[in-house]
C-alpha angles and dihedrals in degrees: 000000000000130000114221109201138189108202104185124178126251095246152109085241116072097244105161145145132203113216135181117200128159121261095243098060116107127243093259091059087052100048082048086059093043093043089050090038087061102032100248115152084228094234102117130088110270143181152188130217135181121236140191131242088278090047092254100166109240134182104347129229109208133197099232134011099250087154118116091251094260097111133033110257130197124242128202090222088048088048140078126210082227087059094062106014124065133124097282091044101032099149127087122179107215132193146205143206098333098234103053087032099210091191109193121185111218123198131188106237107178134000095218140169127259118262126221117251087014109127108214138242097051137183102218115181121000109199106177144016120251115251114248088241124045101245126272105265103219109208125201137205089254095056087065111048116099099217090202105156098340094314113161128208123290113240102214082200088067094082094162081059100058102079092237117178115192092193101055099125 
């Protein structure tokens, strides 16, 4: 079977790209496609991560282990699209380069059969250019707190609050 895939950029502007790739192909094929798609040279850290139906980023699948080795860690040669994509899990969250933080959303558009004489993977429709600079992220109060049993944010500007000892050593 073939993915169909929409990868739009995470941007006021409609930048998107419309790619079919076969279920089978890992992570790391797939990240290639995105990265020639959007022109990327492809040399930056990047990761997947699957999301939920309001783009919530789940467990991430990263390009290379750079973990200390504590916990197992995913990686996209190691994983198949057919292993995190299918029709009651379709989005994926994608980044790149983690200082400019391209942050693309990936959804899985059509499950769909091979055709004959079709090379795979294929970049089927390209909407966009891609802006010279990733877009500005905009973070909010409420991005940050942890919202751990009822916890409300910290406010930083409550210093009486912070439990500070100036004798500590």
């Amino acid at each position: 079977m073939v993915y169909r895939f929409r990868i739009i950029l995470d941007t006021e502007e409609d930048v998107f790209r419309d790619i079919e790739i076969e279920q089978d192909a890992t992570l790391e094929q797939f990240h290639n496609v995105i990265n020639q798609s959007f022109g990327f040279d492809g040399m930056e850290m990047a990761s997947f991560y699957v999301s939920d139906e309001q783009w919530n980023q789940g467990e991430e699948i990263s390009l290379f282990d750079m973990s200390d080795g504590n916990q197992p860690v995913r990686l996209m040669n190691e994983t198949t699209l057919i292993d995190v994509v299918h029709e009651a899990s379709p989005r994926l969250i994608y980044i790149y380069d983690f200082l400019s933080m391209w942050t693309f959303l990936v959804e899985l558009a059509e499950i769909a059969e091979y055709e004959n004489g079709r090379e795979y993977p294929n970049v089927m429709f390209v909407h966009g250019q891609i802006p010279d600079n990733a877009p500005d992220k905009e973070f909010k109060a409420d991005d940050l707190d942890q919202g751990n049993e009822g916890d409300s944010f910290l406010d930083l500007d409550d210093y009486d609050e912070l439990g500070f000892d100036e004798h500590w050593n």
